[in-house]
N, C-alpha and C positions, 0 to 999 in steps of 0.2 A: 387310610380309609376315610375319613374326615374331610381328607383335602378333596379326596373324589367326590364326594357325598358335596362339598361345597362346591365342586364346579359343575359337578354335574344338575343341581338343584337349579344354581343360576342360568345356567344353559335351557334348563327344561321351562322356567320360568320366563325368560325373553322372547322365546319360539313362539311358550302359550299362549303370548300376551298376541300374539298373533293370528291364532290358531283359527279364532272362531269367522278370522276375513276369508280365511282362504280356501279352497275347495280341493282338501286333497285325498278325495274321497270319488274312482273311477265308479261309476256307476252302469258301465258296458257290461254286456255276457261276456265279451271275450271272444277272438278265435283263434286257438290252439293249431300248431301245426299238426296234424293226426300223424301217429304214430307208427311204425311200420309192425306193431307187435299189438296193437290196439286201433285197429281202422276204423274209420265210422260205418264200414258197413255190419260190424261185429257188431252182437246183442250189447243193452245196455250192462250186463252183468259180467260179460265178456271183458269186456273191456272197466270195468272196475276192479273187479281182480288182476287187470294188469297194471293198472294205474295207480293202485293201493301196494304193489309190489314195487313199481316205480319207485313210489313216495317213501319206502320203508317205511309204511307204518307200523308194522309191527315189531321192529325193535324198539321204538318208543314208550309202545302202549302197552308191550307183554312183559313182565318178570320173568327172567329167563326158569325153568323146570317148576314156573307154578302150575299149570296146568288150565292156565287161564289165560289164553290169547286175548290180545286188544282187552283186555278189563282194569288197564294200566297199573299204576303201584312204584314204575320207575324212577328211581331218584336223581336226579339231577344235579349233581354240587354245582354252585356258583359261588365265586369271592363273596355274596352278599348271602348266603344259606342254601337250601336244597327246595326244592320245588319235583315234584312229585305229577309224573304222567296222570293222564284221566280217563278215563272209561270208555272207549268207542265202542262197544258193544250194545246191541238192539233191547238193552235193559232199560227199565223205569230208572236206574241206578247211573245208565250211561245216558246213551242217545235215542233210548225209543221214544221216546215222547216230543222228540225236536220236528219239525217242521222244515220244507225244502228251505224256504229264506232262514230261518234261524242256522240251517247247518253251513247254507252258503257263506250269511255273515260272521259265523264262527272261522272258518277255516281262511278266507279271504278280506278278513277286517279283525281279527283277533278279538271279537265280540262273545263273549258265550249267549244262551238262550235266554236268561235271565237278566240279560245288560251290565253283567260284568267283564271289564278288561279282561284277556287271556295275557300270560308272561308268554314272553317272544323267544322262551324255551321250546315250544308251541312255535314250529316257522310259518307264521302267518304271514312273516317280511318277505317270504318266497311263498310261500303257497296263492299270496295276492293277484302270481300272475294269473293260476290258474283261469280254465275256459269253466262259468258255469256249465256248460253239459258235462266236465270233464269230473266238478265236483259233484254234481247232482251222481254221476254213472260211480262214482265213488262211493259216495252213501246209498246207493240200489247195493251195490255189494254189501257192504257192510253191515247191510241189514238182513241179510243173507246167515248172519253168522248166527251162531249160539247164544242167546243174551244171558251173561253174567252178571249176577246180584252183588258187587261191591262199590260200596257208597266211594267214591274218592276220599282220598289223603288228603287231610291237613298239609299246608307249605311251612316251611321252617325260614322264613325270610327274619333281619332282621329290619330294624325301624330306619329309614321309613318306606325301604319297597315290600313290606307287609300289607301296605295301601294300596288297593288294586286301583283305586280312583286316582293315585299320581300315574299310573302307565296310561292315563291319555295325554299330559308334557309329556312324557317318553314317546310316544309316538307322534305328536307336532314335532318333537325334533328329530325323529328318527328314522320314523315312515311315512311310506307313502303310497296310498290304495292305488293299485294302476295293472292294466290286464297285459302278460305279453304282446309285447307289438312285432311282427314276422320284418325281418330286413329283408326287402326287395331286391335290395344289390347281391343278397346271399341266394346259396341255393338251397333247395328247400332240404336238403340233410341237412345243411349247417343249423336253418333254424330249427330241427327238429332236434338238435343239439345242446344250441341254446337252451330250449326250453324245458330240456332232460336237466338238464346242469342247473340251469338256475331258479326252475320254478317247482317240478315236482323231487325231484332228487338233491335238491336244495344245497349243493356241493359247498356255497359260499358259508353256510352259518360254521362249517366248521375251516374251511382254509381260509376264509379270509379276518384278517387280524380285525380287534374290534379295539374303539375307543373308549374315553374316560368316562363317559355314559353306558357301554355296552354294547353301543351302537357298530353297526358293518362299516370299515374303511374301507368304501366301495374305489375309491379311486387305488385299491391295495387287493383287488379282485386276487382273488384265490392264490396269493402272493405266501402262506404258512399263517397257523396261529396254533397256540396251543389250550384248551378246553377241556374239562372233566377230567385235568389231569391226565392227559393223552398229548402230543402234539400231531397235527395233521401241517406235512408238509405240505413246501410251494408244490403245484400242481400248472404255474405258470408256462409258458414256454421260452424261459429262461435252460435253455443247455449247459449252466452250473450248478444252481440251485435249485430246478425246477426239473420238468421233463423233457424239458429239450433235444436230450440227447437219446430217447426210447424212439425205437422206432415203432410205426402204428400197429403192426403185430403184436411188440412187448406188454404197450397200452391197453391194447383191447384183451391180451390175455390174462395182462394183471386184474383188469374189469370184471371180468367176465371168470373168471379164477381162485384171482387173489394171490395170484403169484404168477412173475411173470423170472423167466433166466437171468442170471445177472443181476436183481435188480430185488431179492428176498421174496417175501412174500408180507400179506398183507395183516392186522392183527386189531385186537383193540375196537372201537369203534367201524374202523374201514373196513374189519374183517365180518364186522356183523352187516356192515353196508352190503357188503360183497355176498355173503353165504342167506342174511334176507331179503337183498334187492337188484341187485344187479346179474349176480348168475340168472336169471329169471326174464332178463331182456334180451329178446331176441337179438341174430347176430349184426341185421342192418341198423339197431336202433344204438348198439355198441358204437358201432364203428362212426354212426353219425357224433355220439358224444365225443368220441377221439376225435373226430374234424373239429369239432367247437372246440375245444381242452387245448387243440394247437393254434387255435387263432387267440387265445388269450395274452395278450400283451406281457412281455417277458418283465418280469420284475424282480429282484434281489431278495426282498421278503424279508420279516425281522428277522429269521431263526438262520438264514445263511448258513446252511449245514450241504458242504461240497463235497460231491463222490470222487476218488482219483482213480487213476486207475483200477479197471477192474482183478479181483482173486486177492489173495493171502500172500503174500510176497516170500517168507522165510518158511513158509509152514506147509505139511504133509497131512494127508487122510488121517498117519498115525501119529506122529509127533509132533507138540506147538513149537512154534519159533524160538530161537535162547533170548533173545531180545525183549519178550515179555516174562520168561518165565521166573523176572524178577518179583511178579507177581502172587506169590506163594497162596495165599490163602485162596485167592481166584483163581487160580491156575488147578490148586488141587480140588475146590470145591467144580469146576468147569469138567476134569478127566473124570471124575468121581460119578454128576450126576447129568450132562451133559454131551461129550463128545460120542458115546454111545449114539445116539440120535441126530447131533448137529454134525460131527464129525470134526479135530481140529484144521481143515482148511475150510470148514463152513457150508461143505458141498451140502450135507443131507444125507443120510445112509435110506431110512426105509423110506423115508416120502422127498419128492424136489421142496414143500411145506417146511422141511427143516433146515432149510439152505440159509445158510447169516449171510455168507459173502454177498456185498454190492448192497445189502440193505442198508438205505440210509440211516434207519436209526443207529445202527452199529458205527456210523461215523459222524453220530452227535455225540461229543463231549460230556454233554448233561444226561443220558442215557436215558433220558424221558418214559421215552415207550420201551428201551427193552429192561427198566427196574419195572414197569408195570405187567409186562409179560411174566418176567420172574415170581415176583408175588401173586398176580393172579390167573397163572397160566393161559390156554387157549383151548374154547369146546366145542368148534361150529362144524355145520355137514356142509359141504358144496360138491353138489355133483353125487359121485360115488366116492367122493372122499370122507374119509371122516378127520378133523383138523384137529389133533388135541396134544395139549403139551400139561402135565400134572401142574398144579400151584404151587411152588416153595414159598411162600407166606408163610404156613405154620413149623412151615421147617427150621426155616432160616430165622437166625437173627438179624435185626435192623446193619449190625457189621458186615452179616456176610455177607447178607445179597449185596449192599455197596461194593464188595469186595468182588462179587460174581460182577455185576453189573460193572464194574470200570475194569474187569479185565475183557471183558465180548469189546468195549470198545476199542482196546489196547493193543487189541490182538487181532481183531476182524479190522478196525478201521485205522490203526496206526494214531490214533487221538487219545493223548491223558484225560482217562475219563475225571469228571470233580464230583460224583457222588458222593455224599456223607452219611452216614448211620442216620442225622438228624433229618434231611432230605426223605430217605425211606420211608421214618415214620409219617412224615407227614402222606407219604401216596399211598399208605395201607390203606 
């Protein structure tokens, strides 16, 4: 932590020293390529609820069953502390007293209304590209809602990004205010893709890897990272590592789903992407995102987590493979409160939601997301479905889920999982 803290300091302090020459502060409205689920001939209200749906803002800014949308409260963990969502609601407490230009400069300059830095938890690094009408029609909704009385949370940072006055060196070295620009060579889905991906839907703050600062390895676009204790895989068009090998059906159904054949289904962060933001986009604004997702530069990505062939190779609806069932404590703790539901070849018995087989987490070694699954289950709506898998966290010891967790690898993915008792604790 030290040594970060030291390069990242020096780093933010070299930029600074430059900061104040340089003008990287886009001062255009912007224009957005409209939307095929939000046209500009739609009201402005219209089309903020589709745009706020876009953005997912509401998994951000709601605590999930408090009964208080957008009134924020959400925690954040980062290496450096937690940091805690803010209030978008038409309260004295959130945003009612904000002004068009202070909500502009909030969202697209990580400024708040009082002239304090925003943490870039807050994606103002993608919401930058935003079209002012896009953000304006955004807060007309918004203002739309219920206004909630709670004061924001205190952040748990430690020293020294507790300083909201050092995130302007974090932003000389790290951002840069500037509005989508449409590629002319493209067609106008691709850009309408682009601009789903990388400015309201903000795909990059989670796939793509970050640096010693925090900062997006933009030349490492949507290449894998792992954050909040999730990993979100490559999404490049790498046909190894990435999605390369899905075809635009599977894409858009996993999008628009959350699960797609073959290939599992979605959970964690993605699953709340999917059941609050994406089921909600129309089917031409889908599919324009899957043209962009496959013009993304094929890259290897840190996490290099490879699907091999697809299905369970030695294994039955009713009986797992002898191959793992060296497994004993996973193996029984798996018949016991899982194969019911997943089934041991991984198909799914009462929903295709409970299918392992082809999910890439089952063939990460480090079992990332499916010890997160285990501890804190799965509770979202999409569609007419309802998506829920109970929590073994209070069930289970730190042992067993390690034990549960590297045998789902062992046995769906053919990979010695390395889970440890000590690893668990730390993802409770």
């Amino acid at each position: 932590m030290k040594l970060r803290l030291a390069v990242f300091f020096g780093l933010a302090l070299l930029v600074g020293a430059a900061y104040a020459l340089l003008n990287r502060t886009d001062h255009s409205p912007g224009t957005a390529p409209p939307l095929v689920g939000a046209p500009a001939s739609a009201s402005m209200l219209a089309r903020g609820e589709y745009l706020v749906k876009a953005a997912d803002c509401v998994a951000c800014h709601s605590v999930a069953d408090s009964g208080r949308p957008f009134a924020g409260g959400v925690a954040f963990k980062l290496p450096f502390g937690t940091i805690y969502s803010s209030n978008i609601t038409p309260d004295v407490t959130g945003i009612g007293n904000w002004s068009d230009e202070e909500f502009v400069r909030a969202v697209r300059e990580g400024v708040r209304n009082d002239g304090a830095h925003l943490y870039p938890a807050f994606p103002y690094t993608a919401y930058t590209q935003l079209s002012r009408a896009d953000v304006l029609a955004i807060k007309a909704y918004l203002f739309t809602l219920a206004p909630v009385k709670q004061k924001n949370r205190d952040n748990d940072l430690v020293f020294p990004f507790n300083q909201r006055w050092a995130m302007g060196f974090w932003n000389a070295a790290f951002f840069r205010s500037r509005r989508f620009d449409s590629d002319i060579s493209k067609s106008p889905a691709w850009n309408r893709g682009a601009y789903l991906a990388r400015a309201l839907g903000h795909c990059g703050e989670c796939h793509t890897p970050r640096n010693v600062g925090f900062g997006l390895k933009h030349g490492e676009e949507l290449a894998g990272a792992e954050l909040q204790g999730w990993r979100a895989y490559n999404i490049t068009a790498d046909p190894t590592y990435g999605i390369g090998g899905w075809t635009d059906a599977e894409l858009a159904q996993y999008l628009k789903t959350g699960h797609a054949d073959h290939h599992g289904s979605a959970s964690g962060p993605m699953g709340e992407a999917v059941a609050y933001s994406l089921q909600y986009l129309c089917d031409e604004d889908i599919a324009s995102l899957v043209l962009y997702l496959r013009s993304v530069p094929a890259r290897e990505g840190p996490l290099a987590i490879a699907i091999p062939a697809r299905g369970v190779a030695a294994s039955t609806g009713a009986s797992p493979s002898t191959e793992v069932s060296a497994h004993s404590l996973g193996l029984r703790l798996f018949e016991g409160n899982c194969a019911s539901c997943h089934e041991s070849n991984g198909a799914g018995v009462q929903s295709p939601y409970a299918a392992l087989s082809g999910a890439r987490g089952t063939y990460d070694s480090s079992a990332v997301n499916v010890t997160q699954v285990i501890l804190h289950g799965e509770d979202l709506r999409v569609g007419d479905s309802d998506i829920y898998m109970p929590a073994f966290g209070r069930a289970y010891s730190n042992t067993e889920v390690a034990a549960l967790a590297n045998y789902v690898v062992m046995h769906f993915g053919g990979r010695a999982g390395d889970v440890t008792p000590a690893a668990v604790a730390k993802r409770r």
